[in-house]
C-alpha positions as CSV (number, residue, x, y, z in Angstrom):
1,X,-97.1,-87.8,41.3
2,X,-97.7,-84.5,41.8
3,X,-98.4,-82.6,38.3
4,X,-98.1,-78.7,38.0
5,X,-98.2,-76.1,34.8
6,X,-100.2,-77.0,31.5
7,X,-102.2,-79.7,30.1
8,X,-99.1,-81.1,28.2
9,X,-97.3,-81.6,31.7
10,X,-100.3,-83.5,33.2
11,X,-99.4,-86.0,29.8
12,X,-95.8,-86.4,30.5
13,X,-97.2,-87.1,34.2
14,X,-99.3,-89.9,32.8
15,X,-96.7,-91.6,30.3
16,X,-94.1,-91.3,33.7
17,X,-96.4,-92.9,36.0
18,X,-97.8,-95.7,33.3
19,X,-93.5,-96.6,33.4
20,X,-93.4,-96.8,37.0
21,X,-96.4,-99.1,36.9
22,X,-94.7,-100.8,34.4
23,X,-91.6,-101.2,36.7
24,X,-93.6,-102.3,39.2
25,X,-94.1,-99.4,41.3
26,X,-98.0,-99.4,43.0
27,X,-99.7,-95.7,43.4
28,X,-99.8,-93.9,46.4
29,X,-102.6,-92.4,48.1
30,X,-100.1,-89.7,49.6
31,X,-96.6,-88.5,50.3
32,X,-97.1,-89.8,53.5
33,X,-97.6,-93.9,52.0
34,X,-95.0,-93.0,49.2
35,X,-91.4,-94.6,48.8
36,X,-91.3,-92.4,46.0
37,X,-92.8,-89.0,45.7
38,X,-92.5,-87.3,42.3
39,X,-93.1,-83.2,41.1
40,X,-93.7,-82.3,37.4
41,X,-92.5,-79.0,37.3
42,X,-93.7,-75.5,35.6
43,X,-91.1,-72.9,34.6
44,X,-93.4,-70.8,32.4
45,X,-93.5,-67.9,34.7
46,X,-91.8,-66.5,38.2
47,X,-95.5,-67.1,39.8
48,X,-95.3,-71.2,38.3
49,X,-91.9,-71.6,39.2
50,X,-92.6,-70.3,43.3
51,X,-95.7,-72.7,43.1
52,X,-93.2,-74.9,41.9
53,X,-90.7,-75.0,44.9
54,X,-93.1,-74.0,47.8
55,X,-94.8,-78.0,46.2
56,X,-91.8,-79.4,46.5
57,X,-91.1,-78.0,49.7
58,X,-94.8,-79.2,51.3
59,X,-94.4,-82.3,49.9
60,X,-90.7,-83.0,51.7
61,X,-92.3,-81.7,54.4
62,X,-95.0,-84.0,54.6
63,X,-93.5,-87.4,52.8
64,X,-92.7,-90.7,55.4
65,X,-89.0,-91.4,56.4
66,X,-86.9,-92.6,54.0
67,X,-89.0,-91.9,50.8
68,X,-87.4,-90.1,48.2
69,X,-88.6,-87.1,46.3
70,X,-87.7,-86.3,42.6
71,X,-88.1,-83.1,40.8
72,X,-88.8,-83.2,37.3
73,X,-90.5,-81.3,34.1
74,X,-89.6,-78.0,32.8
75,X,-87.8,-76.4,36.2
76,X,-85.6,-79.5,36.4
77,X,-85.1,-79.4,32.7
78,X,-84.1,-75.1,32.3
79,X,-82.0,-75.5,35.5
80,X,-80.3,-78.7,36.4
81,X,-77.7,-78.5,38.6
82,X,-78.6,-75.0,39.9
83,X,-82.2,-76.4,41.4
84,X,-80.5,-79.3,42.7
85,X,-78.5,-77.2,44.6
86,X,-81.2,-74.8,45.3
87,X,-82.6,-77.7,46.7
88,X,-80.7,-79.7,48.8
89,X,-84.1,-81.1,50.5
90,X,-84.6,-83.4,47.1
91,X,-83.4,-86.7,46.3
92,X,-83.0,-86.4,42.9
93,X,-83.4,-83.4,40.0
94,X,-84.3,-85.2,36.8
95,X,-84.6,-83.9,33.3
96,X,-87.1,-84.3,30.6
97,X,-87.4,-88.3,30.3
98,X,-85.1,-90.0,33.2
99,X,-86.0,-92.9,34.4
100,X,-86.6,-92.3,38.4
101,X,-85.5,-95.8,40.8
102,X,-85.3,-96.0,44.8
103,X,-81.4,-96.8,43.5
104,X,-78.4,-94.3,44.8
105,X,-79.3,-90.8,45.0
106,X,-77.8,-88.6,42.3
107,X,-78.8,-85.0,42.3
108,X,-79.3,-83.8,38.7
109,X,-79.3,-86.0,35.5
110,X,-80.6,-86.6,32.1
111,X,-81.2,-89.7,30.1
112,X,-82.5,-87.9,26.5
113,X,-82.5,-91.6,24.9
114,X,-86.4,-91.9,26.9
115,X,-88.8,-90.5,25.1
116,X,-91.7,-89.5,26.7
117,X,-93.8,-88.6,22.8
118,X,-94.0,-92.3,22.7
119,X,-94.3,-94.0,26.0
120,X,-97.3,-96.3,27.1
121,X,-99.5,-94.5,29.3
122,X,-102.1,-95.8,32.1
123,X,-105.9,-96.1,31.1
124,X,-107.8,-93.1,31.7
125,X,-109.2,-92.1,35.3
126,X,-111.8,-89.7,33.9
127,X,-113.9,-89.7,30.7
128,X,-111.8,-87.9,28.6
129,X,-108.1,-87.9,28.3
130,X,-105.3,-84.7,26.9
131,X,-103.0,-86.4,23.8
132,X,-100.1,-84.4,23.0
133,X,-99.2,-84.8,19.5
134,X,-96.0,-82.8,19.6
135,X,-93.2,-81.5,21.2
136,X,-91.1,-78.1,21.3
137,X,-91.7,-75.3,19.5
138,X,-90.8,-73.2,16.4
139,X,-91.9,-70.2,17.1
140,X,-89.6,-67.4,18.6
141,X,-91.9,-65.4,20.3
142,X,-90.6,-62.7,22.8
143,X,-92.0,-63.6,25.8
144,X,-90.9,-66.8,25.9
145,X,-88.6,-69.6,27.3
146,X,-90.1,-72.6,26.1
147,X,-88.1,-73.8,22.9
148,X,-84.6,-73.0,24.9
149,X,-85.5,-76.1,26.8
150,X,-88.3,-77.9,25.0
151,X,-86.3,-77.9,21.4
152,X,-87.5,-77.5,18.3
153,X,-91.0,-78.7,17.3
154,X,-91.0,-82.5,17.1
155,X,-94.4,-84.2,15.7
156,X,-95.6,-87.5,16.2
157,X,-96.4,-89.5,13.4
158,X,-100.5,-90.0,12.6
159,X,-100.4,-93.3,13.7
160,X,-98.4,-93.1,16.9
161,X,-101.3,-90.3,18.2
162,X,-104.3,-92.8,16.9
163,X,-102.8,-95.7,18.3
164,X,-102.8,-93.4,21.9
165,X,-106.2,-92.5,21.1
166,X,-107.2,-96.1,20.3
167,X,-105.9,-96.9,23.5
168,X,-107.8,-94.5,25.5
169,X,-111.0,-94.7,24.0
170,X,-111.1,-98.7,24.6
171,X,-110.2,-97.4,28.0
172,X,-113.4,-95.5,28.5
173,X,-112.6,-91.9,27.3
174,X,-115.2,-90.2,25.4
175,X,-113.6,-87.1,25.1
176,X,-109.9,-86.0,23.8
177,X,-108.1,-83.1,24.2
178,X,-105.1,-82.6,21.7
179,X,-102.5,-80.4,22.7
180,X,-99.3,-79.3,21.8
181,X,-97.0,-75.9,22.4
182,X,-98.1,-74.9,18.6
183,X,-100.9,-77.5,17.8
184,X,-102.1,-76.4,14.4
185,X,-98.4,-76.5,13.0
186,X,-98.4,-80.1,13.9
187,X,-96.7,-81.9,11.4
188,X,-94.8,-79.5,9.6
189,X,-91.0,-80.2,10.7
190,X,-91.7,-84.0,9.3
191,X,-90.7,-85.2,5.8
192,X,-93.1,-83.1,3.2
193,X,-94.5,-81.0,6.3
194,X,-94.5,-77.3,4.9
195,X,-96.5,-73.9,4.8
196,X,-98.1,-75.0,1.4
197,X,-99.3,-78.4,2.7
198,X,-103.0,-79.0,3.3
199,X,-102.3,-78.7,7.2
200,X,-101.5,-82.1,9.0
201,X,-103.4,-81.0,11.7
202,X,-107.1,-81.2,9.7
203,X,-106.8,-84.6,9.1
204,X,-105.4,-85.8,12.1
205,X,-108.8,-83.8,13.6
206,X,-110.7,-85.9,11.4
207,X,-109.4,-89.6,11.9
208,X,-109.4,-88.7,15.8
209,X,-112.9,-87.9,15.3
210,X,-114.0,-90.9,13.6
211,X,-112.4,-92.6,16.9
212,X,-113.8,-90.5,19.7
213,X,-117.0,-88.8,20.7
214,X,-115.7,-85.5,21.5
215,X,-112.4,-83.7,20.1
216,X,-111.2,-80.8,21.7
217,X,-108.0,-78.6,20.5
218,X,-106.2,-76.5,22.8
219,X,-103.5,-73.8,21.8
220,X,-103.9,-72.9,18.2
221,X,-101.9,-69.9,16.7
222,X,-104.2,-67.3,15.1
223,X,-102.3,-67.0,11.7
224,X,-102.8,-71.0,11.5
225,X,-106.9,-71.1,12.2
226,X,-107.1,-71.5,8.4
227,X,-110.8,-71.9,6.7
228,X,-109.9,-76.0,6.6
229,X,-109.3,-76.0,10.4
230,X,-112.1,-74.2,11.0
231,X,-114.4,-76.3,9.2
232,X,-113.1,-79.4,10.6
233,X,-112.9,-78.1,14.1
234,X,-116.9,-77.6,13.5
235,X,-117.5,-80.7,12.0
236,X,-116.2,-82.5,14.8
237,X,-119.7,-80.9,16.8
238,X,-117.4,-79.3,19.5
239,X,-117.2,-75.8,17.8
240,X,-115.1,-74.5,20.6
241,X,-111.2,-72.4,19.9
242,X,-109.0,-71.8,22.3
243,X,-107.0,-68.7,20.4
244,X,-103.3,-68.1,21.4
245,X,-104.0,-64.1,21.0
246,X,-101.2,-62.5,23.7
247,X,-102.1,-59.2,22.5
248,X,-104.1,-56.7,19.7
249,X,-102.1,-53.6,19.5
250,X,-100.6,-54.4,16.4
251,X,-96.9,-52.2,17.6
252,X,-96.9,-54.5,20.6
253,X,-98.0,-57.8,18.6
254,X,-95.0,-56.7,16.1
255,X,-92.5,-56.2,19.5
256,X,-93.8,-59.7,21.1
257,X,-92.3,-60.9,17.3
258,X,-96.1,-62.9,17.1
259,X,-98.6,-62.3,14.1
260,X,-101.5,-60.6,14.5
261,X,-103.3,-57.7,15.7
262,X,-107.2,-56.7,16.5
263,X,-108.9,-56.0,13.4
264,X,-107.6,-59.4,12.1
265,X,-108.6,-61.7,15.4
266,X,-112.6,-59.8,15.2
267,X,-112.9,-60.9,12.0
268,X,-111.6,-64.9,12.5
269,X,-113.9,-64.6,15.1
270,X,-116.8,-63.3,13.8
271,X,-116.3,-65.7,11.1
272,X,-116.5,-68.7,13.4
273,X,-119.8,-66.9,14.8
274,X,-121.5,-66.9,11.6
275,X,-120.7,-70.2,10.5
276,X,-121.5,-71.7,14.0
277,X,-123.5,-68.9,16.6
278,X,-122.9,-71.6,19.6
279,X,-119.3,-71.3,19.1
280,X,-116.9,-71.0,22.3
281,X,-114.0,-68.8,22.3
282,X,-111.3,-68.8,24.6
283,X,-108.1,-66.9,25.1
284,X,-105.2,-65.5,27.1
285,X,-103.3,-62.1,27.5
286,X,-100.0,-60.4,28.3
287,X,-100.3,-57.4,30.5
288,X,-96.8,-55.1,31.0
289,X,-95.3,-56.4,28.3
290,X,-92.6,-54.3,27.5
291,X,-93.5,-51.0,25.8
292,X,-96.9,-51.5,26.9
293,X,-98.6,-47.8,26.6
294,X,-101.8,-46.8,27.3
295,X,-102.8,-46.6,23.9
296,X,-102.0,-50.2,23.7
297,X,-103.9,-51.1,27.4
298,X,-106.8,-48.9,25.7
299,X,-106.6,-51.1,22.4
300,X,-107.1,-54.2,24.7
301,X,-110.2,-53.1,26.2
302,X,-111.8,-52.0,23.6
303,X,-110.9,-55.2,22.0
304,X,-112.5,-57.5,24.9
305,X,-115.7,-55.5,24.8
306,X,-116.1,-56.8,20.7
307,X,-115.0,-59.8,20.8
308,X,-116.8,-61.0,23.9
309,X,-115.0,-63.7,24.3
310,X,-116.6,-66.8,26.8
311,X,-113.5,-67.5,28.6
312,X,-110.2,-65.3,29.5
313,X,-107.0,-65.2,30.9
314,X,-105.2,-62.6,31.8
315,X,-101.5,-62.7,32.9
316,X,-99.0,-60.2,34.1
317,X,-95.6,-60.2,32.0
318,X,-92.6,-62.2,33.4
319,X,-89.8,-61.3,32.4
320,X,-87.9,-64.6,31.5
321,X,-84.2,-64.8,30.6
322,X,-82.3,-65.7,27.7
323,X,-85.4,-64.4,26.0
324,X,-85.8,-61.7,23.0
325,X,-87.9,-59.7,25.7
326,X,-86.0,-59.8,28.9
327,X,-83.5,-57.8,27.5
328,X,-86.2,-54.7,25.8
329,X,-86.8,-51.2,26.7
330,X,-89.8,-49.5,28.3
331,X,-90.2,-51.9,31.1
332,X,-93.7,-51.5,32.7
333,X,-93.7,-51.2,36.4
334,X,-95.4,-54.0,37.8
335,X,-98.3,-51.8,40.1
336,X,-98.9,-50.2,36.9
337,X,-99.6,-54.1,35.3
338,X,-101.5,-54.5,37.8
339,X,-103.4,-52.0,37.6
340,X,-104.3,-52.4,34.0
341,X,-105.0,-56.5,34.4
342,X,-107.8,-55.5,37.2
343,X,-109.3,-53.1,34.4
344,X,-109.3,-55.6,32.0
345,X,-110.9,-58.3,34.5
346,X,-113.3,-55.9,35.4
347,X,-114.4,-55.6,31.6
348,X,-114.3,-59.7,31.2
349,X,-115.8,-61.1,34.0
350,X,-119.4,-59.5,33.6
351,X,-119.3,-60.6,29.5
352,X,-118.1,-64.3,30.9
353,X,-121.2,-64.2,33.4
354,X,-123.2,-63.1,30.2
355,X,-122.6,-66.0,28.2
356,X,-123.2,-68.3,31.3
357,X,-126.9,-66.6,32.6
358,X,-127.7,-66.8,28.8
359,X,-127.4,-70.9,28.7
360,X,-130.2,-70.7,31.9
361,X,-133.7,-72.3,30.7
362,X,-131.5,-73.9,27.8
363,X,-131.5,-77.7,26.9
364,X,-127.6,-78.7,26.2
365,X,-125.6,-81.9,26.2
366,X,-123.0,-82.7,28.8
367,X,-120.3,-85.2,29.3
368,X,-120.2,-86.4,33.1
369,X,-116.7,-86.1,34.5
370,X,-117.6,-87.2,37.8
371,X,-120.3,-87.4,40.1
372,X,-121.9,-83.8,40.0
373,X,-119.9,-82.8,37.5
374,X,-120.3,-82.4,33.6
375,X,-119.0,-80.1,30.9
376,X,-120.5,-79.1,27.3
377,X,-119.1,-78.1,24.5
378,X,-118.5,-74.7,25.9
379,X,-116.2,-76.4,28.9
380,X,-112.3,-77.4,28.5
381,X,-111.6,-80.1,30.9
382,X,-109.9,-78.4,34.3
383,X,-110.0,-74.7,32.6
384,X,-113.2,-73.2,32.1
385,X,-116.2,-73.3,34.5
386,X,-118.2,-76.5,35.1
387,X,-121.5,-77.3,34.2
388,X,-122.9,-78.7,38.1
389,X,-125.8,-81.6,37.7
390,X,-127.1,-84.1,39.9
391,X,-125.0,-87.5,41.7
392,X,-127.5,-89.9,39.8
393,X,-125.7,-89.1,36.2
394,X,-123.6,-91.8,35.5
395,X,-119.7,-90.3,35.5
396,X,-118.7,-91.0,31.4
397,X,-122.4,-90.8,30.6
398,X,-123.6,-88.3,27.6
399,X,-126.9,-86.8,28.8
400,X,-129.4,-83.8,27.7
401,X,-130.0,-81.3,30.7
402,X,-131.9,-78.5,30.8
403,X,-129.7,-75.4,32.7
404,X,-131.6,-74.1,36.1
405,X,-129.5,-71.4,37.5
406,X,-126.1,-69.5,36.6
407,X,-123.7,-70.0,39.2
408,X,-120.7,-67.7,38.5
409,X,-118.6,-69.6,36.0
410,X,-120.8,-72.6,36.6
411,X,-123.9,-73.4,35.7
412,X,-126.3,-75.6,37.6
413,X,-128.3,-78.7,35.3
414,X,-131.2,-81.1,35.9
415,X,-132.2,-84.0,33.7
416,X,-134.1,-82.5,30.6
């Protein structure tokens, strides 16, 4: 099972292999030992979608004779019969949810009737474990494809998500990760769920931290970080935000058809600062968007050298079609994006190796992912940087350490 793309794939990967296992099916150490060799797709942008193929490609390349590969995830769900044909080296291109067999081949199907919200999944490898509480998305902003081919938002039900999270912390997690396209409007398309409710997300945060050690939420839309959120986010002693910002020229916030703009995000975040001064912040960027001027660029850096954010991404715009962007004026040429995503890196990275040569000579507490290998509060699981400490630390172990050196995005720990 090879799993590309976002945290909320590497889920659907889980519940898919914990129904092979089910089935009978025994994991494979390789394409080479594989009967059946499996890619989770990304489609988010052109660059995802070439890592995409160029996987599948290696991977037919390298699996024994006579095992068969199947595509799946988001590429095999936006294009169907087109990849299959694309593709002609695959066994199979299966949508969202089908059921995958060493039966007949069939090149592109889709069985809706599995549903992937609700399937078992395998005990955790790792101390901590992503739990995606929804799926789809509501939103209709520019840039993106995702609710053409994910649908509308669909929420779980409280107890289907703590039942998961039972499940996973009996299996040794310690740590868990909720995710969803739009987490903090989780809930809202069920019976009662609307904009005057008391968010469904608080107290799902709360019972899942009366479960687990560590709660982590990833993806939250800035108009939706209300006072509540914040305050449970903080109580659950992980004050770190991972901030769906895009953008902070207000013009170009308005043209991505998102909420938001500068003046608004510094003060939610200085906010969070005051109420909790070891608070982690994290976001990601659009460069080129569409009508992108250099007033707006300029906006952008001025904004990254307030906020001084811990952790950043920065992504050139893809134009994606069948999207309210693809089809905008003022198209920025992609040298010039370039160009302007370098600038910003070059403001980012030297505030992100600030934070990290600021924890050196501190005493923090880490949760040990794997030998040599723990992460703070400050840390998203396969994200950020890592915190490095010695092979003696039990993997799943919480333990104090005092931080020795800065090591780029990592930092290096020993016993405190």
């Amino acid at each position: 099972m090879e799993t590309l793309g976002c945290p909320k794939n590497a889920v659907d990967s889980d519940k898919l292999t914990g129904t092979l296992l089910a089935d009978g099916y025994e994991p494979a150490t390789g394409p080479d030992e594989a009967d059946l060799v499996v890619v989770h797709t990304c489609a988010f942008i052109e660059e995802a979608r070439q890592e995409s193929v160029e996987t599948v490609l290696a991977l037919t390349d390298a699996k024994r004779e006579g095992a068969r590969v199947v595509v799946t995830g988001c590429m095999a769900e936006r294009y169907g019969d087109e990849l299959a044909d694309a593709l002609p080296e695959v066994d199979q291109v299966a949508a969202f949810g089908v059921p995958v067999t060493l039966g007949p081949t069939k090149k592109s199907s889709k069985v809706p009737s599995l549903d992937l919200l609700e399937l078992p999944r395998p005990a955790p490898t790792a101390p901590w474990a992503y739990v995606k509480v929804a799926e789809g998305c509501d939103r209709a902003c520019g840039f993106c494809a995702i609710p053409s081919f994910r649908g509308p938002q669909r929420s779980r039900t409280a107890g289907s998500v703590l039942g998961e999270v039972d499940a996973l912390v009996a299996g040794g997690a310690k740590e868990i990760v909720l995710v969803a396209q739009d987490l903090a409007s989780y809930g809202r398309d069920r019976e009662g769920g609307d904009e005057q409710d008391t968010r469904r997300i608080v107290p799902l945060v709360e019972a899942v931290a009366e479960r687990a050690e560590r709660v982590r939420l990833l993806y939250l839309y800035p108009s939706d970080l209300t006072d509540g959120l914040v305050d449970a986010i903080l109580a659950t002693g992980v004050p770190y935000f991972d901030l769906s910002l895009q953008h902070v020229s207000r013009p170009l916030v308005r043209r991505m058809r998102r909420w938001g703009d500068g003046p608004r995000f510094l003060e939610r975040i200085e906010r969070i600062r005051a109420l909790e001064p070891q608070a982690t912040l994290r976001s990601s960027f659009i460069v080129g968007y569409p009508g992108e001027t250099e007033e707006d660029h300029d906006a952008m850096l001025a904004f990254l050298e307030q906020a001084r954010l811990d952790w950043v991404g920065l992504f050139s715009y893809s134009s994606e079609t069948g999207t309210y962007a693809a089809d905008l004026d003022g198209v920025v040429p992609g040298a010039l994006a370039r160009e302007r995503l370098a600038e910003l890196a070059e403001v980012q990275e030297p505030i992100t190796a600030a934070a990290r040569d600021a924890l050196v000579g501190q005493t923090i507490e880490v949760l040990v992912d794997a030998p040599g290998v723990a992460r703070s509060h400050r840390e998203a699981p396969e994200i950020d940087g890592i915190v490095r400490v010695t092979d003696d630390l039990g993997v799943g172990d919480t333990v104090k350490v005092q931080v020795t050196a800065s090591l780029g995005v990592d930092v290096g720990a020993v016993r405190a």
